[in-house]
Wavefront OBJ file of the C-alpha trace (Angstrom):
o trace
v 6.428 10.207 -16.971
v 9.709 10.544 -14.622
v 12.728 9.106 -15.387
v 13.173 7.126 -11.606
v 17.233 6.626 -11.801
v 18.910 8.025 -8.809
v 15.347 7.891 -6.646
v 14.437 5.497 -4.269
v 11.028 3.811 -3.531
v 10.244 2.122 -0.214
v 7.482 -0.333 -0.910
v 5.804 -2.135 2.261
v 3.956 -5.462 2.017
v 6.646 -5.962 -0.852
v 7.473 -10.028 -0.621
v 4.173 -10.500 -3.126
v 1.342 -9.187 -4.750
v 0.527 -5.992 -5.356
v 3.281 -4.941 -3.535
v 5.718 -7.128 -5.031
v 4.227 -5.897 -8.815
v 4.996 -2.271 -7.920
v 8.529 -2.681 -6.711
v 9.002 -4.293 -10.391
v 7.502 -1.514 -11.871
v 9.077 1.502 -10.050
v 12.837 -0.786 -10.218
v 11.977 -0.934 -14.018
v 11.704 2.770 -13.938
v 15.430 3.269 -12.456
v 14.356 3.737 -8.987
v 16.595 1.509 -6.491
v 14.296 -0.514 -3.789
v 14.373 -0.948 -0.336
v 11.256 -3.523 -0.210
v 9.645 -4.673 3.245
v 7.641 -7.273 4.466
v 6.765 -10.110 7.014
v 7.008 -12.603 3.996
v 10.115 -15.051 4.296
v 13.484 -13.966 3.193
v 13.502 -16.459 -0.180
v 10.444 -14.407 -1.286
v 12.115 -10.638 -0.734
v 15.412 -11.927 -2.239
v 13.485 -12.570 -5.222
v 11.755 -9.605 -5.639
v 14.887 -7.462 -5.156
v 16.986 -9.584 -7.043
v 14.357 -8.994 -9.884
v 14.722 -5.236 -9.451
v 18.388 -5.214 -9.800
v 20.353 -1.609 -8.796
v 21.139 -1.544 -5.408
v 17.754 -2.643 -3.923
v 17.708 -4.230 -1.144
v 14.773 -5.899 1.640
v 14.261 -6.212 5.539
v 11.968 -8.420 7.095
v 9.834 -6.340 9.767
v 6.601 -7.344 11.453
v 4.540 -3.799 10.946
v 2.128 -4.586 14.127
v 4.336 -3.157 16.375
v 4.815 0.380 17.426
v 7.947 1.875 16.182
v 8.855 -0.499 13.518
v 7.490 2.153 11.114
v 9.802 4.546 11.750
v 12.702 2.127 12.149
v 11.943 0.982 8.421
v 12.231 4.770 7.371
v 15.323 4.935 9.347
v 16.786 1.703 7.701
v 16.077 2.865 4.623
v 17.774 6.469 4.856
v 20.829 4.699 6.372
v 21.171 2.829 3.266
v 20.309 5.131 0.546
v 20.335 8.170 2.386
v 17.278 9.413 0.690
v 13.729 8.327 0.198
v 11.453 9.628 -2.646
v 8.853 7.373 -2.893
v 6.722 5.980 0.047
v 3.796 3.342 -1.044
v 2.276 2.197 2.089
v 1.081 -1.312 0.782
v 0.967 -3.790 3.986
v -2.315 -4.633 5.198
v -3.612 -6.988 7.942
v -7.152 -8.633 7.493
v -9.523 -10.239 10.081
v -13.062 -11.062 9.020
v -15.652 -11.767 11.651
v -19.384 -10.489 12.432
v -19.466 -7.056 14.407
v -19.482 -8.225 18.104
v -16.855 -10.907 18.068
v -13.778 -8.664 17.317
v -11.126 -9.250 20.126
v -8.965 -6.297 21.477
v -6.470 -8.747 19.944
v -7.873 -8.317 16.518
v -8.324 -4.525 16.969
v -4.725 -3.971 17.966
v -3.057 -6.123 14.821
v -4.959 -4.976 12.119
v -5.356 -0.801 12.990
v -1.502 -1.661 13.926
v -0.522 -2.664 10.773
v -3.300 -1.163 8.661
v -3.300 2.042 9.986
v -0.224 2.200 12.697
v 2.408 2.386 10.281
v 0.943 4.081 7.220
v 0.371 6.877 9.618
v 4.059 6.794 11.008
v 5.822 5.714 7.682
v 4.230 8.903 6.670
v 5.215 11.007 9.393
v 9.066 9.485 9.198
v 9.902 10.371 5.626
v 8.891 14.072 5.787
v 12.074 15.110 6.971
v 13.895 13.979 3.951
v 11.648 14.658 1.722
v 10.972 18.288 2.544
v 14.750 18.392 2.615
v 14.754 16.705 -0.723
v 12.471 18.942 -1.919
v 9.600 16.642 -2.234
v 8.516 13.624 -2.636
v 5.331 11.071 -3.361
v 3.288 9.009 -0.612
v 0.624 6.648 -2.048
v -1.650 4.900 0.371
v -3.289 1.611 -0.585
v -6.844 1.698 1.136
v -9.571 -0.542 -0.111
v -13.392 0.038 -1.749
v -14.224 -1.573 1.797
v -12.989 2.100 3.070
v -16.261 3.774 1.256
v -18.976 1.012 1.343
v -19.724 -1.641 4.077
v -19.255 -4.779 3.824
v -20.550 -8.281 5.926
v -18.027 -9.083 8.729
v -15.427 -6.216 7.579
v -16.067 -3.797 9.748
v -12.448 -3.509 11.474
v -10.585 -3.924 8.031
v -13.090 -0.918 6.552
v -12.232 1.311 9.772
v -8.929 1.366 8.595
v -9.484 1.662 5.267
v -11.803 4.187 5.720
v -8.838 5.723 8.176
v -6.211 5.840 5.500
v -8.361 7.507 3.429
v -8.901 10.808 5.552
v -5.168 10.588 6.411
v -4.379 10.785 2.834
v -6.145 14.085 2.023
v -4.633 15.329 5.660
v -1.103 14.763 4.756
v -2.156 16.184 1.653
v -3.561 18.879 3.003
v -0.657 20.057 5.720
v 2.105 18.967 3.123
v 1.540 19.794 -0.286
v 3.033 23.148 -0.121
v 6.499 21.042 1.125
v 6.295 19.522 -2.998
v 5.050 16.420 -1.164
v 2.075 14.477 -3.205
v -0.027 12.285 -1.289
v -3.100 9.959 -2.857
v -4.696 6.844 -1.946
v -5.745 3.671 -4.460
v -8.251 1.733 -3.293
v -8.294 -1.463 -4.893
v -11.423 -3.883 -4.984
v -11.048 -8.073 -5.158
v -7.736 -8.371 -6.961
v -6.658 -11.613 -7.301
v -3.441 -11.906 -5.362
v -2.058 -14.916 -3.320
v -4.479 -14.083 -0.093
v -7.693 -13.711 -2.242
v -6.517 -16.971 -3.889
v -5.927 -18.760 -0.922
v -8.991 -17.376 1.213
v -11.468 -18.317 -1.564
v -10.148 -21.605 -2.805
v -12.815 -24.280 -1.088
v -15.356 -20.966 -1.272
v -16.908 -21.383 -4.440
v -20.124 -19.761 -2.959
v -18.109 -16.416 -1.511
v -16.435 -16.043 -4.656
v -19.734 -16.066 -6.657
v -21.081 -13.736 -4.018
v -17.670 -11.082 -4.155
v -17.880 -11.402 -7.905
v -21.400 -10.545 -8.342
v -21.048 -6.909 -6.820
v -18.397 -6.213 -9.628
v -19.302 -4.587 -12.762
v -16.440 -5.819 -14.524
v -17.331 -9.727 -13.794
v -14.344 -10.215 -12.840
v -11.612 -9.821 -10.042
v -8.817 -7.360 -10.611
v -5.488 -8.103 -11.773
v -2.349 -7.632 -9.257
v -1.012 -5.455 -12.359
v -3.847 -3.333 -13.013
v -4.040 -1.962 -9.374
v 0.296 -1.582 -9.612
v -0.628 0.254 -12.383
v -2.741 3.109 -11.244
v 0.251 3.357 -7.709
v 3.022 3.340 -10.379
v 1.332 6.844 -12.413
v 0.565 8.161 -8.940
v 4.500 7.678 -8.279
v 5.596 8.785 -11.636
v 3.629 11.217 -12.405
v 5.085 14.569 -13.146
v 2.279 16.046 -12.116
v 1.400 17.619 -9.012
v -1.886 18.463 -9.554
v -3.742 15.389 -7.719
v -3.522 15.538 -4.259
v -5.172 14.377 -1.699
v -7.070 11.902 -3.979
v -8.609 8.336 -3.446
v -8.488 6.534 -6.680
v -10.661 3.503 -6.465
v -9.250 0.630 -8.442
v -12.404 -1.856 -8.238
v -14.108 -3.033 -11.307
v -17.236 -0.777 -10.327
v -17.855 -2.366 -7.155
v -19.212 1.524 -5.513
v -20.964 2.629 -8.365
v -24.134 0.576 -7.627
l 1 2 3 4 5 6 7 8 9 10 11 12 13 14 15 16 17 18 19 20 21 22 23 24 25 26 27 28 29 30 31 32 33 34 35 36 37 38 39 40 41 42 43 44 45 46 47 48 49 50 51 52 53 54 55 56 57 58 59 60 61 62 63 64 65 66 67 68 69 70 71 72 73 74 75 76 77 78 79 80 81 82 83 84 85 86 87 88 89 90 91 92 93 94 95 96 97 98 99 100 101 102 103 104 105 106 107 108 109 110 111 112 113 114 115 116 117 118 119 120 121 122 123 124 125 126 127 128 129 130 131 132 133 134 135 136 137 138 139 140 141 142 143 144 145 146 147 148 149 150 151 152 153 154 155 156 157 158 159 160 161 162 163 164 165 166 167 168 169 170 171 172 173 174 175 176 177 178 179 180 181 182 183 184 185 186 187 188 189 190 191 192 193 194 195 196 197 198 199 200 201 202 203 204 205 206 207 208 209 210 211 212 213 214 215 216 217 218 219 220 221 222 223 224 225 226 227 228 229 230 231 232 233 234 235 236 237 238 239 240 241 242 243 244 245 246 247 248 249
C-alpha cells in the first residue's frame, strides 16, 4: 500500500461522513488535503485540523456550473499538484416519478453528476503531467437496482457509473485509475437524520440488506481508501458495491 507523503487528495462532500472518514484516512497516510464542501466552516476546520500537514478546506456550493473546475483550480494553486480525486458530494431528492420539478432535476444531476463529470475532466491535465493519478467515484447500489421514489438520485448514480469505466476507458493509458464504490444505507448524519421519526422506513431499508444491518461510514472509507492506495493498476474502470448484499437478491 502507497506511502501518501508528498501527494495530495481532494475529497468533495468532505465536512462529514463518508467524506469526512476518507480525508482522515488518506491525511493518515501522508497525503496533504484540500477538503470541500457546502457544510459550515466549524465543521471543515475540524476535519482539516484533524488531518494535520498542510491541508486545507473551501466552502463551495457544487450545484453550479463551473464551481467544479474552480475547486480543481483552487486546489492546484495551493498545492500545485493533485493526485487523488474522490468525487464524494451528493445531492438527494426523494419523491414518486411524476412530481420531480425541473428544480429538482437541475440540483441533484448538478451536483451528483455536474461536477463529478467536470472535477474529472479538470484534474487530467496535472495528472497526465504528473504522470498519473487516481479518481474514485462514489455512486450508490440505487445506480444498479430501482428503488421507490429514487428515480432522479439512481439516474445519476447510474450516470457516474458509466462515466467511471469511460474515463477509465479514454485514460488509463495516461497512468490514470478510475473506479466507482457504490455504497448501500450507511449510517451517516443524513441517513440518521432522514430516518429518525421513520421507524417503519428503516425496518423497510433494513430488510433488503443481507447483512441486517446498515453500513458503517468506515467500512465504505475503507474500500475508497485501497482504491486510492492501491499500488495496483490493474482495476479500472470498476464499480465496487459497498452494500451489505442489498443487489444480490
Amino acid at each position: 500500500m502507497a506511502d501518501l507523503k508528498g501527494k495530495v487528495a481532494l475529497v468533495t462532500g468532505a465536512s462529514s461522513g463518508i467524506g469526512r472518514e476518507v480525508a482522515l484516512r488518506l491525511a493518515r497516510r501522508g497525503a496533504d488535503v484540500f477538503a470541500v464542501a457546502e457544510g459550515t466552516e466549524a465543521a471543515l476546520r475540524e476535519v482539516t485540523a484533524a488531518c494535520g500537514g498542510r491541508s486545507t478546506f473551501r466552502i463551495m456550493d457544487l450545484a453550479f456550473a463551473g464551481v467544479a473546475e474552480k475547486m480543481v483550480e483552487d486546489c492546484l494553486a495551493t498545492f500545485g499538484r493533485v493526485d487523488i480525486l474522490v468525487n464524494n458530494a451528493g445531492a438527494r431528492c426523494y419523491k414518486p416519478f411524476g412530481e420531480f420539478t425541473q428544480q429538482d432535476y437541475e440540483f441533484v444531476q448538478g451536483v451528483n453528476l455536474r461536477t463529478p463529470f467536470f472535477a474529472s475532466q479538470a484534474v487530467l491535465p496535472a495528472m497526465r503531467a504528473q504522470g498519473g493519478g487516481r479518481i474514485v467515484i462514489v455512486g450508490s447500489q440505487l445506480g444498479e437496482v430501482a428503488a421507490p421514489d429514487a428515480a432522479l438520485y439512481g439516474l445519476t448514480k447510474a450516470a457516474l457509473i458509466h462515466l467511471t469505466k469511460s474515463i477509465a476507458f479514454e485514460c488509463g493509458a495516461s497512468g490514470i485509475v478510475v473506479n466507482c464504490v457504490s455504497p448501500g444505507p450507511t449510517e451517516t448524519p443524513y441517513i440518521t437524520n432522514r430516518l429518525a421519526d421513520k421507524p417503519e422506513l428503516r425496518k423497510k431499508m433494513l430488510a433488503n440488506v443481507p447483512l441486517g444491518r446498515f453500513l458503517r461510514t468506515e467500512e465504505v472509507a475503507e474500500a475508497i481508501e485501497f482504491l486510492c492506495i492501491s499500488e495496483g493498476t490493474a482495476i479500472q474502470g470498476h464499480n465496487l458495491l459497498v452494500d451489505g448484499g442489498w443487489v444480490i437478491h
